[in-house]
Biotite code that builds the C-alpha atoms (Angstrom):
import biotite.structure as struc

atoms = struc.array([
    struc.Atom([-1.202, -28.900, 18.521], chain_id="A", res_id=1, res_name="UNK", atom_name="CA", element="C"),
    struc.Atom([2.516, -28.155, 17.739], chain_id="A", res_id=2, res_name="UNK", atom_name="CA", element="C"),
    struc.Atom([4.100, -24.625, 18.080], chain_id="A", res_id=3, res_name="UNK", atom_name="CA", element="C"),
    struc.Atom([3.906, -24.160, 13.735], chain_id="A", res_id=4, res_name="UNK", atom_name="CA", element="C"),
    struc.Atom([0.335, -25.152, 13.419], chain_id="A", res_id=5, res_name="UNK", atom_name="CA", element="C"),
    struc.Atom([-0.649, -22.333, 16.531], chain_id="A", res_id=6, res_name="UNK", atom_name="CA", element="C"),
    struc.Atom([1.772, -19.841, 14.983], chain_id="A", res_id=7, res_name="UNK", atom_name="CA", element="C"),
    struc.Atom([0.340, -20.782, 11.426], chain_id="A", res_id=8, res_name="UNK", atom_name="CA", element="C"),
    struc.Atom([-3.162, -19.930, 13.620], chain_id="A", res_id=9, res_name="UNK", atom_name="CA", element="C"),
    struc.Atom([-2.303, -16.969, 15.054], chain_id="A", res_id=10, res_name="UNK", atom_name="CA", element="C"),
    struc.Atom([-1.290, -15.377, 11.857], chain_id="A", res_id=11, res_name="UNK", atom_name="CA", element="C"),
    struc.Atom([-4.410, -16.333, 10.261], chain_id="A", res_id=12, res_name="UNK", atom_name="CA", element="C"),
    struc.Atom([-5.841, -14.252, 13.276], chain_id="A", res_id=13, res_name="UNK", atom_name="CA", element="C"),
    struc.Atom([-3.894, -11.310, 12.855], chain_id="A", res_id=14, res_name="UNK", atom_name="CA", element="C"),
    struc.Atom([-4.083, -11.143, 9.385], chain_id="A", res_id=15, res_name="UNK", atom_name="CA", element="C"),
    struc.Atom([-8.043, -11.266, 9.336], chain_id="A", res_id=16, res_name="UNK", atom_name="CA", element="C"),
    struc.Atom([-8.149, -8.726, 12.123], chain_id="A", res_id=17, res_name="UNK", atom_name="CA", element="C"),
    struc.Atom([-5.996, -6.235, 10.337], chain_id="A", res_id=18, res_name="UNK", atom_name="CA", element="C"),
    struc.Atom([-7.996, -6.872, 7.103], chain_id="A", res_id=19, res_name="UNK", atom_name="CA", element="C"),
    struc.Atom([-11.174, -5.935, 8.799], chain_id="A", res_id=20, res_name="UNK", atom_name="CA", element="C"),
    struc.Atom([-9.739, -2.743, 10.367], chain_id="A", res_id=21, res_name="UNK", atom_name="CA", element="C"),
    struc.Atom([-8.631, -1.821, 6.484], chain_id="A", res_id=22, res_name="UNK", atom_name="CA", element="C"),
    struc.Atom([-12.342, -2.248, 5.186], chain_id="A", res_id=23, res_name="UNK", atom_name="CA", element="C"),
    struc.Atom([-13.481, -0.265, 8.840], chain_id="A", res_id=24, res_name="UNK", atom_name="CA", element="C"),
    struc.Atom([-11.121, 2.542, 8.076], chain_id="A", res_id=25, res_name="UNK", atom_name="CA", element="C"),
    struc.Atom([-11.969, 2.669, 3.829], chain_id="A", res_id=26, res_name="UNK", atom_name="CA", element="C"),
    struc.Atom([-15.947, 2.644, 5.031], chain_id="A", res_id=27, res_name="UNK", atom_name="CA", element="C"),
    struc.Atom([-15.503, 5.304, 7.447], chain_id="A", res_id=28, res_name="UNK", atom_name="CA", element="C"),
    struc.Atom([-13.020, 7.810, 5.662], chain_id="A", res_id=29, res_name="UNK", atom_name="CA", element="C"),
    struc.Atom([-13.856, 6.619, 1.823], chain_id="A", res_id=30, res_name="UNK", atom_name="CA", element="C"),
    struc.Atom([-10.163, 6.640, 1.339], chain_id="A", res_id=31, res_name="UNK", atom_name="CA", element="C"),
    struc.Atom([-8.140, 3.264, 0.676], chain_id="A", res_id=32, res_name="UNK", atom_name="CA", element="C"),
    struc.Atom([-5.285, 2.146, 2.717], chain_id="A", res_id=33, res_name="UNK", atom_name="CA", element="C"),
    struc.Atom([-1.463, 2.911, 0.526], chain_id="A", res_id=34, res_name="UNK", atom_name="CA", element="C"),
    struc.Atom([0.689, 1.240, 3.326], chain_id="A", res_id=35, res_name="UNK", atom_name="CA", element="C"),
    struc.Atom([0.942, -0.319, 6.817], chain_id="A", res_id=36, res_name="UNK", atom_name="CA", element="C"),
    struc.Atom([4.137, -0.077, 8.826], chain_id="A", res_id=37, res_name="UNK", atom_name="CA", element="C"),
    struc.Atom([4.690, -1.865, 11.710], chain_id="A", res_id=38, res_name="UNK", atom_name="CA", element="C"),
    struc.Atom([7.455, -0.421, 14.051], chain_id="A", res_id=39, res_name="UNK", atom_name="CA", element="C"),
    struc.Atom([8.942, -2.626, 16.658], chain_id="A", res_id=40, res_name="UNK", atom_name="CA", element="C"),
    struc.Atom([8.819, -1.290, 20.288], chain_id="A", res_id=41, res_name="UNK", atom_name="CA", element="C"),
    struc.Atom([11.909, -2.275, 21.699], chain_id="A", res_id=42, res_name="UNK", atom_name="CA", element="C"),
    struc.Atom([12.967, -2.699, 25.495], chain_id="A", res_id=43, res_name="UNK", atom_name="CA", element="C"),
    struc.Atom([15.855, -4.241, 27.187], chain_id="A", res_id=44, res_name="UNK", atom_name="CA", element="C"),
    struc.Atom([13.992, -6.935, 28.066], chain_id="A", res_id=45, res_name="UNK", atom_name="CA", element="C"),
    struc.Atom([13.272, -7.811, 24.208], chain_id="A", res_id=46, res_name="UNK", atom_name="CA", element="C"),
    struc.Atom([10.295, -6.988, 21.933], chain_id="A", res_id=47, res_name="UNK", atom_name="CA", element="C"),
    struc.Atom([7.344, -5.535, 23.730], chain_id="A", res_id=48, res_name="UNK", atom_name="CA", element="C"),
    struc.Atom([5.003, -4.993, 20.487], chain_id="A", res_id=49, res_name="UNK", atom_name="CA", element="C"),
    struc.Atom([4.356, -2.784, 17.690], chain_id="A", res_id=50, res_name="UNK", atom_name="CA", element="C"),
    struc.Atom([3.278, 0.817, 16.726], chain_id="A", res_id=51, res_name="UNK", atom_name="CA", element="C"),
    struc.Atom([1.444, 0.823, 13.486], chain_id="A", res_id=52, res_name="UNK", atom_name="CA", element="C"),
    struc.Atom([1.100, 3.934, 10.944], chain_id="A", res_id=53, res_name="UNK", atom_name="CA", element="C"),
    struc.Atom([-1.374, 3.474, 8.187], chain_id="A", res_id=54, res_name="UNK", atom_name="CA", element="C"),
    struc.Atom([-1.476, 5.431, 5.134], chain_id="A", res_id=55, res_name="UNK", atom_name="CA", element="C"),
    struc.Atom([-4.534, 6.585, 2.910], chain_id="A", res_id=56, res_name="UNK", atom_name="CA", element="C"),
    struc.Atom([-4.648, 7.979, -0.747], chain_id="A", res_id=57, res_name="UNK", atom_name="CA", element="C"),
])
């Protein structure tokens, strides 16, 4: 398998993941999610992840 068919695979992943969170959160607070922003953690040894803030209406 070459590195854009796992990275194709992985995003599949992480998209499905986050999608099932969204319908978690809408079941549990009735509210929809508005927006998802991802902010880059940031080291000096390069990208360590990401802090997420989600927002309802």
């Amino acid at each position: 398998m070459n590195s854009d068919n796992i990275k194709n695979e992985i995003e599949k992943e992480i998209s499905s993941f986050i999608s099932k969170k969204m319908i978690e959160l809408r079941k549990k607070t009735g509210k929809e999610v508005s927006d998802v922003e991802f902010i880059p953690i940031e080291t000096m040894s390069g990208l360590q992840g990401y802090s997420i803030k989600i927002k309802l209406i």
